[in-house]
Structures are given as C-alpha cells and as structure tokens.
MMTF fields as JSON, N, C-alpha, C and O atoms, coordinates in Angstrom:
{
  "mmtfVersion": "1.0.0",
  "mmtfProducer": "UNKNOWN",
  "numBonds": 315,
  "numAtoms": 316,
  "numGroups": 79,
  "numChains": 1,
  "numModels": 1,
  "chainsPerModel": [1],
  "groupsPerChain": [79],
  "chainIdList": ["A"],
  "bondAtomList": [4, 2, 8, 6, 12, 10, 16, 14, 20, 18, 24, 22, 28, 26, 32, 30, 36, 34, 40, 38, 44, 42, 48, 46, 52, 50, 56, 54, 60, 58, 64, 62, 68, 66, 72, 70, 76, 74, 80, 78, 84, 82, 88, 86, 92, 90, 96, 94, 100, 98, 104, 102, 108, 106, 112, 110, 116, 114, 120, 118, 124, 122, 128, 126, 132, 130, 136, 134, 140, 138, 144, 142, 148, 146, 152, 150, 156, 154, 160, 158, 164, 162, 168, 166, 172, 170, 176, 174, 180, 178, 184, 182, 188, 186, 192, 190, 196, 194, 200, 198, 204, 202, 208, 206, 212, 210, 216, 214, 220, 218, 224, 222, 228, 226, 232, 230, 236, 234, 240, 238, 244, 242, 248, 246, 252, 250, 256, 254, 260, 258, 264, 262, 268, 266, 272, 270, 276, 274, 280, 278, 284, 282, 288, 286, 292, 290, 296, 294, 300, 298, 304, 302, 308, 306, 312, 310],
  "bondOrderList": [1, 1, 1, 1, 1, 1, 1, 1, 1, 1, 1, 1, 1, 1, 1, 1, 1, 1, 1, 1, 1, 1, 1, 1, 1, 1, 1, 1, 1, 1, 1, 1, 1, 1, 1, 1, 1, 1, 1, 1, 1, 1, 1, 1, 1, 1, 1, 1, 1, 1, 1, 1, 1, 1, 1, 1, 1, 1, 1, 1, 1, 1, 1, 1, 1, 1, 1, 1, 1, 1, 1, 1, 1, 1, 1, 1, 1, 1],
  "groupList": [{"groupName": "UNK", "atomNameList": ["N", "CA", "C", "O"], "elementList": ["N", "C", "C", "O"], "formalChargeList": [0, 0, 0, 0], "bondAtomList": [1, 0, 2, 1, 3, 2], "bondOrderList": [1, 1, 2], "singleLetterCode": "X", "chemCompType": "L-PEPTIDE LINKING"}],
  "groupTypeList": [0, 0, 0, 0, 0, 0, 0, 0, 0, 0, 0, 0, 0, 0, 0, 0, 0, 0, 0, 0, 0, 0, 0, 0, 0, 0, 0, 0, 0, 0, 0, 0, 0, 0, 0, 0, 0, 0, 0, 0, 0, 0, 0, 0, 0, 0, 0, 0, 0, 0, 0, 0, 0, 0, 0, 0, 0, 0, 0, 0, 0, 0, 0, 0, 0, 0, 0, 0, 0, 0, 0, 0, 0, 0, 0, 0, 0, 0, 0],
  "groupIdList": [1, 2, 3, 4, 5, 6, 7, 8, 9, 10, 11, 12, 13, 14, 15, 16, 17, 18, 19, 20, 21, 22, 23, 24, 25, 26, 27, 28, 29, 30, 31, 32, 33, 34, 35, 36, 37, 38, 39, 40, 41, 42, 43, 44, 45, 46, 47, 48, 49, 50, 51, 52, 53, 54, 55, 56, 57, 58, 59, 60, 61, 62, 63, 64, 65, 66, 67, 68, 69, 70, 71, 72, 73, 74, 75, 76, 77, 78, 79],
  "secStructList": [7, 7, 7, 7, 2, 2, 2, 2, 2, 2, 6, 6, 6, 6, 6, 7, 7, 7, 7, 7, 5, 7, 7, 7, 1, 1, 1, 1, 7, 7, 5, 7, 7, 7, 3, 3, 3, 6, 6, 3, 3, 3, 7, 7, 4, 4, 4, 7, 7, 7, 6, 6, 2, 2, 2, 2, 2, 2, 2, 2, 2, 2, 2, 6, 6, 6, 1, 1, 7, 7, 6, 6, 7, 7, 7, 7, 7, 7, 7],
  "xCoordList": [-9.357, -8.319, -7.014, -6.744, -6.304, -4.909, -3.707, -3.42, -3.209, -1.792, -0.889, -0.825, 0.34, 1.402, 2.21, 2.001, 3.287, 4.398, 5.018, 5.455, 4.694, 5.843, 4.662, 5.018, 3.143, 2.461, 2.205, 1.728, 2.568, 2.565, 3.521, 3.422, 4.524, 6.068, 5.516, 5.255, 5.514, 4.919, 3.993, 4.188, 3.082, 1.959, 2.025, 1.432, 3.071, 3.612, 4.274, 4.049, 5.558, 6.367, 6.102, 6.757, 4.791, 3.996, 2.588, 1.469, 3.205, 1.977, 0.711, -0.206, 0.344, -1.15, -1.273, -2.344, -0.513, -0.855, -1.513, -0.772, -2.673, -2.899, -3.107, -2.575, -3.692, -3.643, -3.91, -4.473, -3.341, -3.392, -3.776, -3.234, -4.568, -4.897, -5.455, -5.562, -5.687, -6.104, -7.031, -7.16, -8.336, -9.124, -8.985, -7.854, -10.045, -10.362, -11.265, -11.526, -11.932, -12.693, -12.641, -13.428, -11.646, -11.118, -10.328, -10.321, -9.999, -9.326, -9.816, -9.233, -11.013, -11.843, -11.542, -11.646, -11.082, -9.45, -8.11, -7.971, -7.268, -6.137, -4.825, -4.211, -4.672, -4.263, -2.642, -2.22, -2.055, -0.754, 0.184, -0.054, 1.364, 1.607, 2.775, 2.628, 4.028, 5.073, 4.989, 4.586, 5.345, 5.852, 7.137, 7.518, 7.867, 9.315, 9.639, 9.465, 9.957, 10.241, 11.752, 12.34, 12.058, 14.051, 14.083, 13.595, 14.664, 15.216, 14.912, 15.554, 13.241, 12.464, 11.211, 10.254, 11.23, 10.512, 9.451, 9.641, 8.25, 6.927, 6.5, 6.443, 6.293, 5.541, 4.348, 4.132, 3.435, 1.741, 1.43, 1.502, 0.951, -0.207, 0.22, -0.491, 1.639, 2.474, 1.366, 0.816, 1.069, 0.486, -1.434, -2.254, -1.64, -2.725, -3.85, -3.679, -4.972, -6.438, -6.489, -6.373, -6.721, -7.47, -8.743, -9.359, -9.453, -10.562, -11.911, -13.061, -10.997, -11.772, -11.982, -13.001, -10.604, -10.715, -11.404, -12.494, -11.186, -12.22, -13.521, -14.125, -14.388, -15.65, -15.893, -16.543, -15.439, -15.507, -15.52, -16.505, -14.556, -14.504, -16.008, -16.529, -16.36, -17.055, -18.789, -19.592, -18.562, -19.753, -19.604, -20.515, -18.967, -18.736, -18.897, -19.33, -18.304, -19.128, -20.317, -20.799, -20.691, -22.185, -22.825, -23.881, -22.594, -23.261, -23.032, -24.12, -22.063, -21.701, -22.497, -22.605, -22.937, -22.965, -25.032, -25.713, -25.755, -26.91, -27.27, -28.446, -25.826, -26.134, -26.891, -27.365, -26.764, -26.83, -27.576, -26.993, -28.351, -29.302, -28.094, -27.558, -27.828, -27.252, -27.54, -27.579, -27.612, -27.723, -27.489, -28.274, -26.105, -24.949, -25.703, -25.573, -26.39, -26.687, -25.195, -24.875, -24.675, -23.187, -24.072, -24.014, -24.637, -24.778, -25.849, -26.923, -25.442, -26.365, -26.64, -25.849, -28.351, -28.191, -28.692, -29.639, -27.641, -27.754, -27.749, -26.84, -29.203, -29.692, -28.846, -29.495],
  "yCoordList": [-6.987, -7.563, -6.811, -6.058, -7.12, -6.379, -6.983, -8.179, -6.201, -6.953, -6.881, -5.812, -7.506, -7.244, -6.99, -7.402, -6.175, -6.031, -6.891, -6.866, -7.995, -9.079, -10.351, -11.095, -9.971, -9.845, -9.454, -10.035, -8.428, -7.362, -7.363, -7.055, -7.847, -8.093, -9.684, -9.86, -10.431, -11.935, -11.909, -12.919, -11.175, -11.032, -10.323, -10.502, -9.377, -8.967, -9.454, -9.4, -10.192, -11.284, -12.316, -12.756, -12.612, -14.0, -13.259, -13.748, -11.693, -11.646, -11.565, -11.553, -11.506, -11.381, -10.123, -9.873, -9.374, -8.12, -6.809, -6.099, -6.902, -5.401, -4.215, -3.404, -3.807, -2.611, -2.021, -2.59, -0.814, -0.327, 1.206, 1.907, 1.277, 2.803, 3.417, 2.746, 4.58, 5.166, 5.71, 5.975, 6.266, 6.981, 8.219, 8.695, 8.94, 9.8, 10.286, 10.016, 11.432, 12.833, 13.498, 13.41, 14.244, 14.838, 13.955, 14.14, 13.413, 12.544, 11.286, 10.342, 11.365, 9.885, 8.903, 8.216, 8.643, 7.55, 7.76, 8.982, 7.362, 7.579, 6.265, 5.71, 6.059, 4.837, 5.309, 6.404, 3.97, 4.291, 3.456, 2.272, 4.163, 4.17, 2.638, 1.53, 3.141, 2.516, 2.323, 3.258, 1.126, 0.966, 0.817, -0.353, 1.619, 1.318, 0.619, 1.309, -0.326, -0.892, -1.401, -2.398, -0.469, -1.234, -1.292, -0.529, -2.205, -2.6, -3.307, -4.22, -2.928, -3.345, -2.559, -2.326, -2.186, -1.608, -2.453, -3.381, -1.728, -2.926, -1.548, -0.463, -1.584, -0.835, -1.547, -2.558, -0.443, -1.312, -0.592, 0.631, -1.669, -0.98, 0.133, 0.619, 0.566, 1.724, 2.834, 3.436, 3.066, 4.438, 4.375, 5.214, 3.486, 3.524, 2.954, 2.017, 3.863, 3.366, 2.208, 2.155, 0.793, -0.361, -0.418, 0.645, -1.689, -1.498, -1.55, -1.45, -1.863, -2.221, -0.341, 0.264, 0.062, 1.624, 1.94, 2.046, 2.308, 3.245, 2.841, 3.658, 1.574, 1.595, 2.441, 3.486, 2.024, 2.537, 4.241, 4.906, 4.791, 5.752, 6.573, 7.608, 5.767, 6.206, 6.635, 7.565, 5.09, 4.947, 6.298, 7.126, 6.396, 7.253, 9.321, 10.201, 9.316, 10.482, 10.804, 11.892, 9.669, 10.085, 9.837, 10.468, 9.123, 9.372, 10.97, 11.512, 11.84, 12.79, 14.18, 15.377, 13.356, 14.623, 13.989, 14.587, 13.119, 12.889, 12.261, 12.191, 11.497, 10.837, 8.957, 8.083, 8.964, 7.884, 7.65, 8.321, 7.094, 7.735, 6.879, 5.839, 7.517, 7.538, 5.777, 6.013, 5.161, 3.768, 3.8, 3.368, 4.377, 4.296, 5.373, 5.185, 6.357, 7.434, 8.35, 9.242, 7.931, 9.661, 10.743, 11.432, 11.153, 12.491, 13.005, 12.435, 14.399, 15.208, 16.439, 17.005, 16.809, 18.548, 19.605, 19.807, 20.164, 21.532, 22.618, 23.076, 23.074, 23.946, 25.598, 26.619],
  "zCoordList": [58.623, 59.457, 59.254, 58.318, 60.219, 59.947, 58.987, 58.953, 58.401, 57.683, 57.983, 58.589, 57.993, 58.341, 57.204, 56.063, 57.655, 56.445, 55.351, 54.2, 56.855, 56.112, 54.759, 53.845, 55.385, 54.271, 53.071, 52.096, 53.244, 52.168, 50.987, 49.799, 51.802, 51.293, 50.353, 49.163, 51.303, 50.688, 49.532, 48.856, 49.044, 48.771, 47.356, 46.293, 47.826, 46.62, 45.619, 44.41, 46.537, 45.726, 44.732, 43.787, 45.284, 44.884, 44.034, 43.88, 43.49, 42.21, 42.87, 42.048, 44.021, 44.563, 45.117, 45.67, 45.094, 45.692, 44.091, 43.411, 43.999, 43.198, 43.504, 42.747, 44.344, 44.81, 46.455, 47.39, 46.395, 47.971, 47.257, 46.402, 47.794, 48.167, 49.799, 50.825, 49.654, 51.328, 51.138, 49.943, 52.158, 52.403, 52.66, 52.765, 52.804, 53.911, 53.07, 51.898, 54.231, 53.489, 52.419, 51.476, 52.519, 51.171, 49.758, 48.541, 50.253, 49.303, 49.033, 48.5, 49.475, 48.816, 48.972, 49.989, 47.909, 47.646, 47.289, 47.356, 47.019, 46.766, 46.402, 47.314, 45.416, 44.926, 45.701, 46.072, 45.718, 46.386, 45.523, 45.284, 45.016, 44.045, 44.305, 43.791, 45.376, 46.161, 47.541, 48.232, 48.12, 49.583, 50.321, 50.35, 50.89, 51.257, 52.862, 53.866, 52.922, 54.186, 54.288, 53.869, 54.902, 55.21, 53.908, 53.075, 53.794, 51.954, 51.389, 50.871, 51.319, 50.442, 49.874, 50.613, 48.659, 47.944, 46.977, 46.191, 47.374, 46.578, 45.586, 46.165, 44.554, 43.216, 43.623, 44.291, 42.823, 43.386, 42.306, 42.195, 41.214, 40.116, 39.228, 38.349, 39.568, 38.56, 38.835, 37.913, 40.255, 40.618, 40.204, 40.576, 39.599, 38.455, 39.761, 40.541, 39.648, 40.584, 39.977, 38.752, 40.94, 40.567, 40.394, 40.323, 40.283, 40.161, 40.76, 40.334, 42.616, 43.398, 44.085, 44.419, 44.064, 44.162, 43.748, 44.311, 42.432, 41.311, 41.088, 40.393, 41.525, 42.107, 43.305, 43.282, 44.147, 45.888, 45.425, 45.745, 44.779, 44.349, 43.795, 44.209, 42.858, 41.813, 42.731, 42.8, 43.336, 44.408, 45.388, 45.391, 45.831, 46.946, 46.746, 47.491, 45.402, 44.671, 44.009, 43.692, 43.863, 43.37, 44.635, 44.68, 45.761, 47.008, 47.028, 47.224, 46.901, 47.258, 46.386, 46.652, 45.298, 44.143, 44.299, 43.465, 45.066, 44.985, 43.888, 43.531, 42.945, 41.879, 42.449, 41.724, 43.447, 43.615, 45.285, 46.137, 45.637, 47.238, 48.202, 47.821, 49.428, 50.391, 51.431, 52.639, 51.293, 52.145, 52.905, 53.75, 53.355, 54.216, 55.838, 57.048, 55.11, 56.158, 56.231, 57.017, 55.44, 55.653, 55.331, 56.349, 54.757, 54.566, 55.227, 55.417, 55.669, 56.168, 55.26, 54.506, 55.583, 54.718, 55.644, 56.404, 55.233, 56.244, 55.413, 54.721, 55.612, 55.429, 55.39, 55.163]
}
C-alpha cells in the first residue's frame, strides 16, 4: 500500500517506524539512512540494515549466487 509523508512523519514520532530501505537490481537493497521533508528530518536505524532488509537481502543473493533454488522464477541462464 502506499504511505504518506505525513505517515512517515507520524510513525516515526511515535517510535514505530524501523526501517526504510530501497531496491533495485544492482543494489539489492539499500538501507536508508535519513528522510528530509520541509522541516522535518526522520533518522532511520542510524544508517544500519534492519532486519527485515538484511533477510530480503540475504535471500535475494543466494537466489543470485545458486545458494538457494529460485521460487520466484527471476533468473534466467544464458548460455
């Protein structure tokens, strides 16, 4: 679902926010360290992978490295 800022903002305030990180290809994951909105700044986790990351993470390279069999169907081999 989507979040809003003013979630984020809330969420934070109130101690329930632990971590944000991003995707992609190359970068797997990527824990995110700060958020700046107008004049307001959220710290998240003092930069540090959580632990919902650093599974997703962990999972997602050994899909990558054949440590672990593919479920998902991402990978292809080309010959």
């Amino acid at each position: 679902r989507r979040i809003s800022i003013d979630e984020l903002i809330r969420s934070s305030k109130e101690g329930r926010l632990q971590e944000v990180f991003g995707t992609g290809t190359a970068a797997v994951i990527s824990p995110v360290d700060e958020i700046q909105y107008r004049e307001t700044n959220i710290r998240i986790n003092h930069g540090q992978i959580g632990p919902i990351a650093r599974r997703l993470f962990d999972e997602i390279t050994a899909i990558h490295y054949g440590e672990i069999p593919d479920t998902h169907g991402w990978m292809y081999n080309i010959p």
